[in-house]
N, CA, C, O and CB atoms as a CASP TS submission, in Angstrom:
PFRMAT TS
TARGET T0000
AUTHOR 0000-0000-0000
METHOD Language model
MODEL 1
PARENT N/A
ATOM      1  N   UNK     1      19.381  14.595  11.772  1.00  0.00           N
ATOM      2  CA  UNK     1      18.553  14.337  12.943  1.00  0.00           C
ATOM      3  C   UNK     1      17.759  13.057  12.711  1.00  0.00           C
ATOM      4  O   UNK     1      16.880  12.936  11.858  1.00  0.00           O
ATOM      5  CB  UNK     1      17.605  15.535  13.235  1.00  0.00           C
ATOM      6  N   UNK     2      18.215  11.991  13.676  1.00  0.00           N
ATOM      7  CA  UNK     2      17.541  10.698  13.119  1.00  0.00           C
ATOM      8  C   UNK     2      16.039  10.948  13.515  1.00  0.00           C
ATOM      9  O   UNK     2      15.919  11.623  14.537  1.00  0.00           O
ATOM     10  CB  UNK     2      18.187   9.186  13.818  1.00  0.00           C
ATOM     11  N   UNK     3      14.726  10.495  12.844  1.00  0.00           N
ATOM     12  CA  UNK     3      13.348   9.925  13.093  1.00  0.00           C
ATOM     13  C   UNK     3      13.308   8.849  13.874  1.00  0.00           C
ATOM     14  O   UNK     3      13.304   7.787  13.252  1.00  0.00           O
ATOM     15  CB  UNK     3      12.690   9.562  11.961  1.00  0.00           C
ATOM     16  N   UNK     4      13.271   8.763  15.250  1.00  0.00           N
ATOM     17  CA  UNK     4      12.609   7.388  15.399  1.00  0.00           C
ATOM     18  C   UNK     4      13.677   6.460  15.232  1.00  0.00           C
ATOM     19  O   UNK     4      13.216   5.326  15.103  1.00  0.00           O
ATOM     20  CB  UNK     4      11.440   7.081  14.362  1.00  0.00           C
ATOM     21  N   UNK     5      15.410   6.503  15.164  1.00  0.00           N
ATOM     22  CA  UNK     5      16.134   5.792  14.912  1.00  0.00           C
ATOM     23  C   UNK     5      16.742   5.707  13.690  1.00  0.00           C
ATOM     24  O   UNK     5      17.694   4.979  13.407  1.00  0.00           O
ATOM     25  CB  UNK     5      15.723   5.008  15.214  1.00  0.00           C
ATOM     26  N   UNK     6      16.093   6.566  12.887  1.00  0.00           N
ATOM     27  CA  UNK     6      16.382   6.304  11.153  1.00  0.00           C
ATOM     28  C   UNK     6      16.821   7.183  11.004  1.00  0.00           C
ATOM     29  O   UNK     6      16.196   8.029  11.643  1.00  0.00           O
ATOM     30  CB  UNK     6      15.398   6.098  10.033  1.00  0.00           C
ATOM     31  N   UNK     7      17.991   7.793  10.254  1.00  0.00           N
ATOM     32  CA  UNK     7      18.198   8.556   9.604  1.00  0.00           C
ATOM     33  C   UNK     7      17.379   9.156   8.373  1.00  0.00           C
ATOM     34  O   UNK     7      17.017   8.242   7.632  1.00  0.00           O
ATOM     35  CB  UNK     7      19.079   8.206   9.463  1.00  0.00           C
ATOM     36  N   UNK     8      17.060  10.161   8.020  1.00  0.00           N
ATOM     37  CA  UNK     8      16.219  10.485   7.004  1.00  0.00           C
ATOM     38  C   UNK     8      17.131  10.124   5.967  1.00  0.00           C
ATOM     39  O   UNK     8      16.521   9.288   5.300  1.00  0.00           O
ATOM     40  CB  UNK     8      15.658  11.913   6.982  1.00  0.00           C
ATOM     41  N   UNK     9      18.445  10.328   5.391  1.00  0.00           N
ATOM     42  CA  UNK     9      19.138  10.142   4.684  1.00  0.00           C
ATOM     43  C   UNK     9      18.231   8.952   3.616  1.00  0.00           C
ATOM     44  O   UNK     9      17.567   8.971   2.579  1.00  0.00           O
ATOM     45  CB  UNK     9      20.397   9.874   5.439  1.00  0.00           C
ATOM     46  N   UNK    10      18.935   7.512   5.125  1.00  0.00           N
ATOM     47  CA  UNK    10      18.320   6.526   4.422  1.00  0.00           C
ATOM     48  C   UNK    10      16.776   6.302   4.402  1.00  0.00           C
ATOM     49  O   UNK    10      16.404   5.229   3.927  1.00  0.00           O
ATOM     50  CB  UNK    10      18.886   5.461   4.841  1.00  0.00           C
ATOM     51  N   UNK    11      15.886   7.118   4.826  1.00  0.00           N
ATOM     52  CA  UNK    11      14.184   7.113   4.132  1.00  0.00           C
ATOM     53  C   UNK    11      14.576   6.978   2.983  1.00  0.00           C
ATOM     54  O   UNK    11      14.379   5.939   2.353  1.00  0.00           O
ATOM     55  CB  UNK    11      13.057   8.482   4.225  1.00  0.00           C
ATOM     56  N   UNK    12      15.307   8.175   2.424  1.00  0.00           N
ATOM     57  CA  UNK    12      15.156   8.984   0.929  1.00  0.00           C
ATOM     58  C   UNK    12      15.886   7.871  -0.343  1.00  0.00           C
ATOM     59  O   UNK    12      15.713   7.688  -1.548  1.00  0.00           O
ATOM     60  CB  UNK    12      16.244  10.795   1.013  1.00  0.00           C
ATOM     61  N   UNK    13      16.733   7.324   0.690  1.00  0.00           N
ATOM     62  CA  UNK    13      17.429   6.423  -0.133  1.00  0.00           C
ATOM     63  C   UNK    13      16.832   5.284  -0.561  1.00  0.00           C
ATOM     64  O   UNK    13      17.100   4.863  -1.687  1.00  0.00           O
ATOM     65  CB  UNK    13      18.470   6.067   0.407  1.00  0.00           C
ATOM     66  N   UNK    14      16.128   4.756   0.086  1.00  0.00           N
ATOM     67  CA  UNK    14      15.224   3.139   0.813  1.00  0.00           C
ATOM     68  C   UNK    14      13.721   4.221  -0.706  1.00  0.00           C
ATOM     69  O   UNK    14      13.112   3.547  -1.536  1.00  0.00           O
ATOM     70  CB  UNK    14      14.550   3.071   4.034  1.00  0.00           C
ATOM     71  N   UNK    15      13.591   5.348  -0.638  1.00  0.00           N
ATOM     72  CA  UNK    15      12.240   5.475  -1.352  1.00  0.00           C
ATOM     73  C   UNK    15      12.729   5.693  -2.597  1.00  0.00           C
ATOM     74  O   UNK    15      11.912   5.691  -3.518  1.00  0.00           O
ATOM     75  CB  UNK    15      11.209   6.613  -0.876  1.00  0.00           C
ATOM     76  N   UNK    16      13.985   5.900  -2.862  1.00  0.00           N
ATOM     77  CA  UNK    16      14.480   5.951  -4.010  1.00  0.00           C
ATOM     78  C   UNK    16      14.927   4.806  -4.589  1.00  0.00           C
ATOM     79  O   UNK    16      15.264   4.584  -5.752  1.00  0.00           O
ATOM     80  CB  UNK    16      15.302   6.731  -4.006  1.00  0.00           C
ATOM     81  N   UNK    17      14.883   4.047  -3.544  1.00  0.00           N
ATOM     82  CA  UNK    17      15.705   2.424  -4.567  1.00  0.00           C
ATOM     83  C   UNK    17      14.568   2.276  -5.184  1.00  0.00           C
ATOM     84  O   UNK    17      14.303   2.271  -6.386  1.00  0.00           O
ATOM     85  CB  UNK    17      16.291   0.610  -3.669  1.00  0.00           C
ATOM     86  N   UNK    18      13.565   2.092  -3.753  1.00  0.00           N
ATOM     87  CA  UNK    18      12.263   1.142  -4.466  1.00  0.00           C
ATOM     88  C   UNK    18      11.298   2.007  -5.780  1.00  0.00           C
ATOM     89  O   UNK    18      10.477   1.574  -6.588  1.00  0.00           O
ATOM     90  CB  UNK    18      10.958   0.730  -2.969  1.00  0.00           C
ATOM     91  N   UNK    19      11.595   2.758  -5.645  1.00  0.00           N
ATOM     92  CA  UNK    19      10.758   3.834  -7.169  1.00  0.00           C
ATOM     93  C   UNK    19      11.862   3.194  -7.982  1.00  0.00           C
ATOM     94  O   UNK    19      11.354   2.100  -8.225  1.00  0.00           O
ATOM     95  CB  UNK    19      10.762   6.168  -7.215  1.00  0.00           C
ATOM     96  N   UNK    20      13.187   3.190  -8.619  1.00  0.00           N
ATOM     97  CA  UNK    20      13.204   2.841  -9.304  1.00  0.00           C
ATOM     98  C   UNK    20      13.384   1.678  -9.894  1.00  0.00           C
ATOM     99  O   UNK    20      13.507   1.457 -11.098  1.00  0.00           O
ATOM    100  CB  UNK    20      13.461   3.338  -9.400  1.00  0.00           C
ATOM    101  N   UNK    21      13.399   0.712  -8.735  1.00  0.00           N
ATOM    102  CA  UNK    21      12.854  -0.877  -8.619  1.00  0.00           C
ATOM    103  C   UNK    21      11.673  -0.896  -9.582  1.00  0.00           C
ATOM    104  O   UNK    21      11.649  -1.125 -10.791  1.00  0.00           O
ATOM    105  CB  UNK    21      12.290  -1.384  -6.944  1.00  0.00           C
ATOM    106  N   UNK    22      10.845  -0.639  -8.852  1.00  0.00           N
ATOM    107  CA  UNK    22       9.325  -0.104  -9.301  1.00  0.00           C
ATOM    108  C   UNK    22       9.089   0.147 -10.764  1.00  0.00           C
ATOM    109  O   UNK    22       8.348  -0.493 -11.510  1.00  0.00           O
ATOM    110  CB  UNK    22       8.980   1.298  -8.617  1.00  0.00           C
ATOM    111  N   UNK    23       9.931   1.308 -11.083  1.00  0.00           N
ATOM    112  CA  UNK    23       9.781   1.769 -12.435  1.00  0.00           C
ATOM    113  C   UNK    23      10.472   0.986 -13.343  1.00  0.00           C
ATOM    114  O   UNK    23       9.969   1.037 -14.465  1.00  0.00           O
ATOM    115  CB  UNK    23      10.182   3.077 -12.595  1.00  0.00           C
ATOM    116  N   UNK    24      11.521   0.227 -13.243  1.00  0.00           N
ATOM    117  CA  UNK    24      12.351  -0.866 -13.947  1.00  0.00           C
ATOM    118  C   UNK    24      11.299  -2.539 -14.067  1.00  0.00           C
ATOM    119  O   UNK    24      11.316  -3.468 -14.874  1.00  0.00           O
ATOM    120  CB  UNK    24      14.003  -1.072 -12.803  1.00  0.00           C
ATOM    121  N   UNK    25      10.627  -2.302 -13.039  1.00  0.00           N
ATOM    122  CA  UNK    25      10.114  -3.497 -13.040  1.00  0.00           C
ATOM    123  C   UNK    25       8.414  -3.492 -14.219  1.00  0.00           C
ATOM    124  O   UNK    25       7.991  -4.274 -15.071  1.00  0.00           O
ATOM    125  CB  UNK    25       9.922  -3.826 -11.219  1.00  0.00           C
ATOM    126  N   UNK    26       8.006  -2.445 -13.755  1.00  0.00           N
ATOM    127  CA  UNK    26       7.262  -1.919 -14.967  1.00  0.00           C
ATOM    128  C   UNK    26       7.207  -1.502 -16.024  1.00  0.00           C
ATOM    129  O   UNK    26       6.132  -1.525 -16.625  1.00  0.00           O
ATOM    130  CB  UNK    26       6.900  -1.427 -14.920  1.00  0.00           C
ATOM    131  N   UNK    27       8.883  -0.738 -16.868  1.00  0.00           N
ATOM    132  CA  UNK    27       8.605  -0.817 -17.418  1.00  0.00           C
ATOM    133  C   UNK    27       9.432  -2.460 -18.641  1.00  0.00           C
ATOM    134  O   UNK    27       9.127  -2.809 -19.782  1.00  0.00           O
ATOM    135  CB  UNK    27       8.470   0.491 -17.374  1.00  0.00           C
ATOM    136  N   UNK    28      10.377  -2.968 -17.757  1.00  0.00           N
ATOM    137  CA  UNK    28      10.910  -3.787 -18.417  1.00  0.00           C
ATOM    138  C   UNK    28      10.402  -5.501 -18.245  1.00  0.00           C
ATOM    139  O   UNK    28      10.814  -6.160 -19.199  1.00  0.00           O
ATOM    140  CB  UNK    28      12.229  -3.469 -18.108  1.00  0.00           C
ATOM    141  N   UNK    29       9.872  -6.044 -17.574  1.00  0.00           N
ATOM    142  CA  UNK    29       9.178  -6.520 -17.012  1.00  0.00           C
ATOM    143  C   UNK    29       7.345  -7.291 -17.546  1.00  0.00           C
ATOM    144  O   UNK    29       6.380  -7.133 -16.799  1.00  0.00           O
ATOM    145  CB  UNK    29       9.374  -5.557 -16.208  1.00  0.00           C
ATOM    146  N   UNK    30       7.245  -7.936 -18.676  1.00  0.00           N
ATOM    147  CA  UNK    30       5.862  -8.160 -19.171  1.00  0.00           C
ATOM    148  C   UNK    30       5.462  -8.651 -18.322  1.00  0.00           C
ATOM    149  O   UNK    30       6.162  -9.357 -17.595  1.00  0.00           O
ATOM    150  CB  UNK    30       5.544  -8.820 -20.256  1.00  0.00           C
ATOM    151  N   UNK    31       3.940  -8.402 -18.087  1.00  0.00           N
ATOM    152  CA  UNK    31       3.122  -9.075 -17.243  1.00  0.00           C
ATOM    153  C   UNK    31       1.544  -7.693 -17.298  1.00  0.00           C
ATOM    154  O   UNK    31       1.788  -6.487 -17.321  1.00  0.00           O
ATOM    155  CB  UNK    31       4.169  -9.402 -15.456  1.00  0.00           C
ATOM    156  N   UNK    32       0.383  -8.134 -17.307  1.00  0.00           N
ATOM    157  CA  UNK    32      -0.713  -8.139 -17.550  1.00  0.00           C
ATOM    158  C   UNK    32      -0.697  -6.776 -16.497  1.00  0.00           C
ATOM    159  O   UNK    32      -0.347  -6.657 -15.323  1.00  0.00           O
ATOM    160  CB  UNK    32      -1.534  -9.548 -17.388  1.00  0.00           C
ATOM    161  N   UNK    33      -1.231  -5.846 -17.466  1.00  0.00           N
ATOM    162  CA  UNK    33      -1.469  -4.383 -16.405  1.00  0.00           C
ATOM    163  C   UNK    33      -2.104  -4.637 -15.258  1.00  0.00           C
ATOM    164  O   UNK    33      -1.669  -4.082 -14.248  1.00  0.00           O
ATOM    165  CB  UNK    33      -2.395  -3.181 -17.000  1.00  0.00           C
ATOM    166  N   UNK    34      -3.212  -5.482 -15.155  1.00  0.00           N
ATOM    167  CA  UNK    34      -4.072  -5.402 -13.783  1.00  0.00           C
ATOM    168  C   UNK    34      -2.994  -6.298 -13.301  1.00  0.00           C
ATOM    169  O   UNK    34      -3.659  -6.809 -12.399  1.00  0.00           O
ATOM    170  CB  UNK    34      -5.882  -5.974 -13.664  1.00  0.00           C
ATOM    171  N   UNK    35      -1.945  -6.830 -13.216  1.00  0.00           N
ATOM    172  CA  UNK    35      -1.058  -7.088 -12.027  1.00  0.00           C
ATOM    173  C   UNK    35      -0.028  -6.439 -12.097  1.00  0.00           C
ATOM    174  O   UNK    35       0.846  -7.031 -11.465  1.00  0.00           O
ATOM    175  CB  UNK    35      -0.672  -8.337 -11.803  1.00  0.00           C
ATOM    176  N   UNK    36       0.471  -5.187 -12.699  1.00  0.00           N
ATOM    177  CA  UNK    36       0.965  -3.813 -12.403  1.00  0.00           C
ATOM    178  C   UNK    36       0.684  -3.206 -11.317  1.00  0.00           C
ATOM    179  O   UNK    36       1.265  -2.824 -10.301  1.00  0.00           O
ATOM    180  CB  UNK    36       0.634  -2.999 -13.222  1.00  0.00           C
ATOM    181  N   UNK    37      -0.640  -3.202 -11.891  1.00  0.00           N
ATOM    182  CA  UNK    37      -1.371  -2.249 -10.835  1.00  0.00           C
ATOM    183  C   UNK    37      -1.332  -2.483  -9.241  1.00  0.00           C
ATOM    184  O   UNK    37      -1.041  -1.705  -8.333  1.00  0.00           O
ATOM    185  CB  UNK    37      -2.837  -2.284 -11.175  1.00  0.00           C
ATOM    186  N   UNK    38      -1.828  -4.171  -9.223  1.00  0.00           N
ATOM    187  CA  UNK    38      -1.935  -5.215  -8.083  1.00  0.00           C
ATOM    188  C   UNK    38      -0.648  -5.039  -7.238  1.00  0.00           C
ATOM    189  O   UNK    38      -0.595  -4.890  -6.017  1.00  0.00           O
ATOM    190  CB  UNK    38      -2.060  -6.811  -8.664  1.00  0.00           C
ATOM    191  N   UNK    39       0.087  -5.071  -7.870  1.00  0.00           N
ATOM    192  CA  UNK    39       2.138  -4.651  -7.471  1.00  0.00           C
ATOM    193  C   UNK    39       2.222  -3.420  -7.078  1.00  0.00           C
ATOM    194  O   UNK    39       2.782  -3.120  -6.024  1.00  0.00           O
ATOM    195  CB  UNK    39       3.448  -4.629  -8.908  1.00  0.00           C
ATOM    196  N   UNK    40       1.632  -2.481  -7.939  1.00  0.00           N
ATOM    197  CA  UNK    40       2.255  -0.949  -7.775  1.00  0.00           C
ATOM    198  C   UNK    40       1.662  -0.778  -6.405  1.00  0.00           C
ATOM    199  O   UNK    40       2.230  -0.256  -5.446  1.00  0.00           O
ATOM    200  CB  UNK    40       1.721   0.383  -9.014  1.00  0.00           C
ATOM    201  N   UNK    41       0.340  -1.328  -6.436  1.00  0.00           N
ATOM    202  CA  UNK    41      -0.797  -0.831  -5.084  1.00  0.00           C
ATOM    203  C   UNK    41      -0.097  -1.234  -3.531  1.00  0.00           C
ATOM    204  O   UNK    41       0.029  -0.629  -2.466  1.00  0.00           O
ATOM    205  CB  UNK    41      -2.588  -1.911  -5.220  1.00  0.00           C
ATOM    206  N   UNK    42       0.276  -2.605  -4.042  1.00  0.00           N
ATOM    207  CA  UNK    42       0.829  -3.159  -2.771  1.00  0.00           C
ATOM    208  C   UNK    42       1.980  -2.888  -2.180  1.00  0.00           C
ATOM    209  O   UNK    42       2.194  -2.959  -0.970  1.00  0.00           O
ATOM    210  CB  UNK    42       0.912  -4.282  -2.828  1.00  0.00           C
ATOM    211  N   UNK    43       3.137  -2.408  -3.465  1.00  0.00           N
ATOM    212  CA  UNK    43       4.275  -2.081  -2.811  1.00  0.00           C
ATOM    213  C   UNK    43       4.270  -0.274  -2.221  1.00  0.00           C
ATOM    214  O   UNK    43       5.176   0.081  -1.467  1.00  0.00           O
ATOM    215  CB  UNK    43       5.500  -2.478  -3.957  1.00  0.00           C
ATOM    216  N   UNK    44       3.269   0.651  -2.622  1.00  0.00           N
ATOM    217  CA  UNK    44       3.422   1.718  -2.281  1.00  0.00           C
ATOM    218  C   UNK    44       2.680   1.582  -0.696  1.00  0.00           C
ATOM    219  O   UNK    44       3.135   2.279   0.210  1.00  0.00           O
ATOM    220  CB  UNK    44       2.897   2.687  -3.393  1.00  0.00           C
ATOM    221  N   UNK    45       1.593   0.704  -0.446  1.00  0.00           N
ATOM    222  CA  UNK    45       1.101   0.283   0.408  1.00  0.00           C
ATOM    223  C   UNK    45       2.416   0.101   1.843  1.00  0.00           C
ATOM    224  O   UNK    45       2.421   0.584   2.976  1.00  0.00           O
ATOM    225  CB  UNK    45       0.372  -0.924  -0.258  1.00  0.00           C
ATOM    226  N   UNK    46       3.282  -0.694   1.216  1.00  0.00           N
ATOM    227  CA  UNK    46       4.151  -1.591   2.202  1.00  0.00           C
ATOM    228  C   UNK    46       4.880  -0.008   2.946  1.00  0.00           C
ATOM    229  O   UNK    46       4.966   0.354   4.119  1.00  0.00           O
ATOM    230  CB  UNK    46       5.550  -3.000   1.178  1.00  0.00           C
ATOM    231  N   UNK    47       5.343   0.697   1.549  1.00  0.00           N
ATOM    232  CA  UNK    47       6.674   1.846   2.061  1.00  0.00           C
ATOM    233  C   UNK    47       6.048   2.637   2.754  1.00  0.00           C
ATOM    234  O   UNK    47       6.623   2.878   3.816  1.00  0.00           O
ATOM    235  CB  UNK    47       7.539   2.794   0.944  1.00  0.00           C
ATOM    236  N   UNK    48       4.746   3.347   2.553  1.00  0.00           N
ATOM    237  CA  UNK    48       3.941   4.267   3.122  1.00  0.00           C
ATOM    238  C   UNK    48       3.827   3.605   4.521  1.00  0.00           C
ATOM    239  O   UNK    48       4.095   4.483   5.341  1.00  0.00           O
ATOM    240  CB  UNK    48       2.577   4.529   2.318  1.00  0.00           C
ATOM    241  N   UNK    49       3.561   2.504   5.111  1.00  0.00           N
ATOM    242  CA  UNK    49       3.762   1.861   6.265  1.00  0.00           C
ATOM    243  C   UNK    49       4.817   2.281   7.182  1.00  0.00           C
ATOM    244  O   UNK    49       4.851   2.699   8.340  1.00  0.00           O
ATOM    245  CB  UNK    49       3.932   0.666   5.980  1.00  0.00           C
ATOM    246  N   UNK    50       5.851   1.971   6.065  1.00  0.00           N
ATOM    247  CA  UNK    50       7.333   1.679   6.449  1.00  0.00           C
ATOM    248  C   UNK    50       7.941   2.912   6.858  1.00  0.00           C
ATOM    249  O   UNK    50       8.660   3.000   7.853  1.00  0.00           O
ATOM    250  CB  UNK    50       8.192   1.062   5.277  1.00  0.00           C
ATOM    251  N   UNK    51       7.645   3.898   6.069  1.00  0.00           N
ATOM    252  CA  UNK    51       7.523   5.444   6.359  1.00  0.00           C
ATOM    253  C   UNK    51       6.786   5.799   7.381  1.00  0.00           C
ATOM    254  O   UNK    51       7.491   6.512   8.096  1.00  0.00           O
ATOM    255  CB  UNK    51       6.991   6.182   5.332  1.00  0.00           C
ATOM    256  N   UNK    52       5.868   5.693   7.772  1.00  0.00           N
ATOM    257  CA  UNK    52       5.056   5.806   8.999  1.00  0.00           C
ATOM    258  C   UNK    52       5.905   5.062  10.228  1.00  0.00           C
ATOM    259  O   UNK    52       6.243   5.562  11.301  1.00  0.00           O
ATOM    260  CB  UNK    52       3.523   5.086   8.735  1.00  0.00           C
ATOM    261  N   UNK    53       6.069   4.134   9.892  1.00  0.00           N
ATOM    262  CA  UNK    53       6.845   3.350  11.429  1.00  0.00           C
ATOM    263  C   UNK    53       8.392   3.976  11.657  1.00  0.00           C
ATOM    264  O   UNK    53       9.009   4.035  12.720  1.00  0.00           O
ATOM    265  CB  UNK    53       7.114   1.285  11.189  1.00  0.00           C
ATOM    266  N   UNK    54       8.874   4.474  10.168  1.00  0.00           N
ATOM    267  CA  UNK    54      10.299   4.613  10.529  1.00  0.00           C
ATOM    268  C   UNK    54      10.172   6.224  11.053  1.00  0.00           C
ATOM    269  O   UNK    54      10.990   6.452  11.944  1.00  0.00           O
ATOM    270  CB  UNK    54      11.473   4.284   9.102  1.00  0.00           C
ATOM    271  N   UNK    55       9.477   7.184  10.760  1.00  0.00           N
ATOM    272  CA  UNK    55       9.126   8.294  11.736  1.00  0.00           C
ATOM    273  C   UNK    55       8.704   8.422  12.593  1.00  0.00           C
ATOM    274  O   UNK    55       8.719   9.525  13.140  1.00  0.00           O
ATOM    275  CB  UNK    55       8.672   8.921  11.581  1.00  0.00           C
ATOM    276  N   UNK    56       7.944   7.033  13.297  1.00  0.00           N
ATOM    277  CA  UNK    56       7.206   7.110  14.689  1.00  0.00           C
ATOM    278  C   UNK    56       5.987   7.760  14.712  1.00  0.00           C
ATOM    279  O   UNK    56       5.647   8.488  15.645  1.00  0.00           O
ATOM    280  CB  UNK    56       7.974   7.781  15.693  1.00  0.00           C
ATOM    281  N   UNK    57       5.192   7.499  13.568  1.00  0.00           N
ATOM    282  CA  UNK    57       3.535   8.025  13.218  1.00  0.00           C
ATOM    283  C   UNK    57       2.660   6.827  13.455  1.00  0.00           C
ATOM    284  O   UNK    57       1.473   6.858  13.779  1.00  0.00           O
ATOM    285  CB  UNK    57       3.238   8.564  11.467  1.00  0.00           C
ATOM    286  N   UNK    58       3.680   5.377  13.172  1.00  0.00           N
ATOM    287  CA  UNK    58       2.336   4.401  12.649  1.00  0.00           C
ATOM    288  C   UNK    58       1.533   4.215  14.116  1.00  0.00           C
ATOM    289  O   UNK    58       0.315   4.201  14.294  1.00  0.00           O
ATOM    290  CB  UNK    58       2.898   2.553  11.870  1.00  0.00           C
ATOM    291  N   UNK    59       2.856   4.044  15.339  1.00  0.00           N
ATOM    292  CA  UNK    59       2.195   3.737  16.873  1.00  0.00           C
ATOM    293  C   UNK    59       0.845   4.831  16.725  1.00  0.00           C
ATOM    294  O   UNK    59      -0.310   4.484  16.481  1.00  0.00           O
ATOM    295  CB  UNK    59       3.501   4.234  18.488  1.00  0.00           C
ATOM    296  N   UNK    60       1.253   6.015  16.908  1.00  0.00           N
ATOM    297  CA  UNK    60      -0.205   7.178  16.769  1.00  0.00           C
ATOM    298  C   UNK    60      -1.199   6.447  16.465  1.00  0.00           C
ATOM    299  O   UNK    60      -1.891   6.035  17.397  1.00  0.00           O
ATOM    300  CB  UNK    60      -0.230   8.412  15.560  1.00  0.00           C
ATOM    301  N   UNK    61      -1.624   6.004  14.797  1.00  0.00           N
ATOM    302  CA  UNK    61      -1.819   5.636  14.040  1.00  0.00           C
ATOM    303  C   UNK    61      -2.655   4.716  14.294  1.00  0.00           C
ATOM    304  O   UNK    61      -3.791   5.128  14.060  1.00  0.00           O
ATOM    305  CB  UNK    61      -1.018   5.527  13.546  1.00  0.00           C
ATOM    306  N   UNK    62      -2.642   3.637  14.672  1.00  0.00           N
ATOM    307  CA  UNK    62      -2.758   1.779  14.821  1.00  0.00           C
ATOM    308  C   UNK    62      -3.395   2.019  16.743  1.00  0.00           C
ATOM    309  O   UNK    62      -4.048   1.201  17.391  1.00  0.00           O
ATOM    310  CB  UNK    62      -0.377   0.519  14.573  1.00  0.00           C
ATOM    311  N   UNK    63      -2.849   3.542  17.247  1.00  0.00           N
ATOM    312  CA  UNK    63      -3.479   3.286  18.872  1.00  0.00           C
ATOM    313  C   UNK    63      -4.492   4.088  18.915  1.00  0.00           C
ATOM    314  O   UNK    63      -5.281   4.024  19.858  1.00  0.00           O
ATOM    315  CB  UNK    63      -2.523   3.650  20.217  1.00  0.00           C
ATOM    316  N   UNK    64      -4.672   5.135  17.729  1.00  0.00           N
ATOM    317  CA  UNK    64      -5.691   5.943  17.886  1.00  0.00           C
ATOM    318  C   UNK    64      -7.288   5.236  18.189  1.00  0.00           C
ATOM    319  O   UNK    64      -7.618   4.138  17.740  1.00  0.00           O
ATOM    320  CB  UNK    64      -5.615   6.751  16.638  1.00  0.00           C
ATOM    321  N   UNK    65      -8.256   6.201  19.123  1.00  0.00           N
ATOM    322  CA  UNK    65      -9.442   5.274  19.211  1.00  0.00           C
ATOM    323  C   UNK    65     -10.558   6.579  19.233  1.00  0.00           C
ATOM    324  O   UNK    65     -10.390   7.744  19.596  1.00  0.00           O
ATOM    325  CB  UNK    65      -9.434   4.084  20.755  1.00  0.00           C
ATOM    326  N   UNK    66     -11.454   6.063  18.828  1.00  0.00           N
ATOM    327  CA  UNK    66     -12.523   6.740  18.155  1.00  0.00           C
ATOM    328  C   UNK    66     -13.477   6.926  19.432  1.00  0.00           C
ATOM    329  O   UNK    66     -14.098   5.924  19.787  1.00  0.00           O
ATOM    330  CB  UNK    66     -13.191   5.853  16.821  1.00  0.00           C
ATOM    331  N   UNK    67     -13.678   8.297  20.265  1.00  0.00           N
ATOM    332  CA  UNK    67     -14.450   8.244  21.536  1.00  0.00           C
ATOM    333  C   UNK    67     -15.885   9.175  21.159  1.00  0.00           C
ATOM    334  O   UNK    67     -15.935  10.063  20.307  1.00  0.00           O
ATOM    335  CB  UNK    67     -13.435   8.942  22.924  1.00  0.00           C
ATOM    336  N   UNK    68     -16.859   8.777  21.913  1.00  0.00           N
ATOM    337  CA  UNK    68     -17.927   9.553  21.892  1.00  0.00           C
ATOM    338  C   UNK    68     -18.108  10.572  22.375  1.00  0.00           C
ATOM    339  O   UNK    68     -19.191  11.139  22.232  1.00  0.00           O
ATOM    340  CB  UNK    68     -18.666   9.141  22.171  1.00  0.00           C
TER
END
């Protein structure tokens, strides 16, 4: 049952490359932990997005408005 156009299939696939992108890149990869971190933050940042838009949450999300 696609989300929003997406197949979940490829969510799972697309969150599985990038984890072990992720984990290859950390652990093989030198470079100064606080820009690990700077990386890890930003790329979980991007998918969690990406996940949101590819289920059709982020519109919700980004239109919600705060009433009195």
């Amino acid at each position: 049952m696609p989300l929003a156009g997406i197949p979940l299939i490829n969510i799972v696939i697309v969150l599985v490359v990038v984890g072990v992108v992720l984990w290859l890149i950390n652990n093989f990869i030198p470079m100064a932990s606080s820009i690990k971190t700077i990386l890890n933050v930003v790329v979980v940042i991007f998918v969690a997005i990406w996940v949101l838009q590819a289920v059709g949450l982020w519109g919700r999300i980004t239109s919600y408005r705060f009433t009195h």
